[in-house]
BATORMAR-154983 format. One record per residue (C-alpha): x, y, z. Coordinates in steps of 0.05 Angstrom, whole numbers, plus 5000, padded with zeros to 4 digits. Example, Ala and Ser with C-alpha at 12.3 -4.5 7.8 and 13.67 -1.06 7.14 Angstrom:
<nodes>
524649105156/527349795143/
</nodes>
This chain:
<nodes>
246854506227/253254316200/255953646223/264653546239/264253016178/262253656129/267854046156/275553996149/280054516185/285354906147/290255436174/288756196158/292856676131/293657046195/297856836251/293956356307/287256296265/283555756223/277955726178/272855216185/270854976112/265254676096/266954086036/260653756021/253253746036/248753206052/246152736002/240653155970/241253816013/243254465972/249354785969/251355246040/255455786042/261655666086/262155776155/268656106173/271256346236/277856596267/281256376331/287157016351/291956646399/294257066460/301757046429/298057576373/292857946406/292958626398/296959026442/290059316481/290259426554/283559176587/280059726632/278359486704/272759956725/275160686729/270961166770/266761706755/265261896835/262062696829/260762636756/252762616741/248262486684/248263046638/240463326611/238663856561/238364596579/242964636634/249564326618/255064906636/251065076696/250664366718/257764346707/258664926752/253864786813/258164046808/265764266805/269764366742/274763866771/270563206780/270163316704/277263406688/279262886734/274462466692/278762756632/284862486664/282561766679/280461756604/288362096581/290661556630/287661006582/286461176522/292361066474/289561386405/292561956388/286962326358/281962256407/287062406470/288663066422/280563246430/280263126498/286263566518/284764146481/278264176520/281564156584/286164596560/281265056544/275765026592/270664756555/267264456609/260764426578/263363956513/266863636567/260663436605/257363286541/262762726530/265062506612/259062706648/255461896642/256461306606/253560936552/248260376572/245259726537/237859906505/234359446464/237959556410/244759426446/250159906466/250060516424/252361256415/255661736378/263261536361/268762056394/272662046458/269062046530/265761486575/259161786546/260361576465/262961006416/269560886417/275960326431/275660506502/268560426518/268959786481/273859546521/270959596586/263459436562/267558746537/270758676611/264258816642/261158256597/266957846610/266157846682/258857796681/259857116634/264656886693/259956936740/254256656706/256156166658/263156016681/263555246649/260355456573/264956036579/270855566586/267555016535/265855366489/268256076487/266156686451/264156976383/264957686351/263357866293/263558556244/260858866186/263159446151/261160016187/266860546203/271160276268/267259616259/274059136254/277759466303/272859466358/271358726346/278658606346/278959046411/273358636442/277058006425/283258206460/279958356526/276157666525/282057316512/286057716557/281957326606/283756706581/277356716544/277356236472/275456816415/271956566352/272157256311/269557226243/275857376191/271157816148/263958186152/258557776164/251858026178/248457966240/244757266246/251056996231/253157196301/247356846336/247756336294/254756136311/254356176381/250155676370/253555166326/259455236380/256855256437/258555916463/257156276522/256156906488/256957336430/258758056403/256858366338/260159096328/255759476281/251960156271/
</nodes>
């Protein structure tokens, strides 16, 4: 573990962050690579709005085999009112141009594929196909998992969450940097203190800092 004598603190290029530097080693110990880490003040968080628990009331779990007539014994319009609570929030241009052209069209069956359930944690963490819906990978989703986490950190681990804060960190898969960054604007949104990594790391580096702070918790966006 790295002691506060082995580190100095300089400020990073980017607005509201630092880099913690490691200078020297103990007497005898071999060289360590440095640990670095990011803090994004509120002041230049990315504009993100955080999502506070939109409903999906009507729209069920979609299964092989059946999808359009599932769609059709539950209502076309529970799933393009699930289409409009995701227009209402989503702010990329791209994926909102998807989405309407299925509405547009009637392709309630794509539609259910993408609305009709959300993503959940498995062992391997929260993952899915990247595209626009509740049910895949994308800024939105990553947004409200982070509020749900947020909240559940609140409630569990209120006083680390204030000590210490919270760590995300990215590699280089696609979307990688801008869901972390999206992550970190929810959390500190909240008031949350955000130690995001200023450049891929690989996983352990995650754990490991949440660690060496102190956190409550920590993120790492990859595939």
């Amino acid at each position: 573990m790295l002691h506060q004598k082995n580190v100095v603190i300089s400020q990073a290029c980017q607005p509201g962050g630092h880099i913690y530097r490691q200078t020297s080693a103990p007497k005898g110990a071999p060289p360590r690579r440095s640990v670095r880490r990011s803090i994004l003040s509120p002041a230049h968080a990315f504009s993100v709005t955080a999502a506070w628990g939109f409903s999906l009331a009507g729209v069920g779990r979609a299964r092989t085999g059946s999808v359009v007539a599932s769609a059709a014994a539950r209502g076309y319009e529970d799933l393009e009112a699930a289409a409009r609570e995701w227009l209402a929030i989503d702010t990329d241009a791209g994926s909102r141009a998807v989405v309407e052209e299925m509405v547009a069209n009637g392709k309630h069956a794509e539609l259910l594929d993408i609305m009709g359930s959300r993503l959940e944690f498995g062992t391997a963490g929260l993952r899915g196909l990247m595209g626009p819906g509740f049910n895949r990978m994308n800024l939105v989703t990553v947004q409200q998992t982070t509020q749900g986490l947020c909240r559940y950190l609140q409630a569990t681990s209120a006083e680390q969450l204030a000590a210490g804060g919270f760590v995300i960190g990215y590699d280089g898969r696609h979307g990688s940097e801008a869901m972390a960054r999206t992550a970190a604007a929810v959390m500190l949104s909240q008031g949350v203190q955000v130690h995001l990594f200023g450049d891929l790391v690989p996983t352990p580096f995650v754990a490991f800092a949440v660690e060496l702070l102190g956190c409550a918790g920590g993120v790492m966006v990859t595939a």
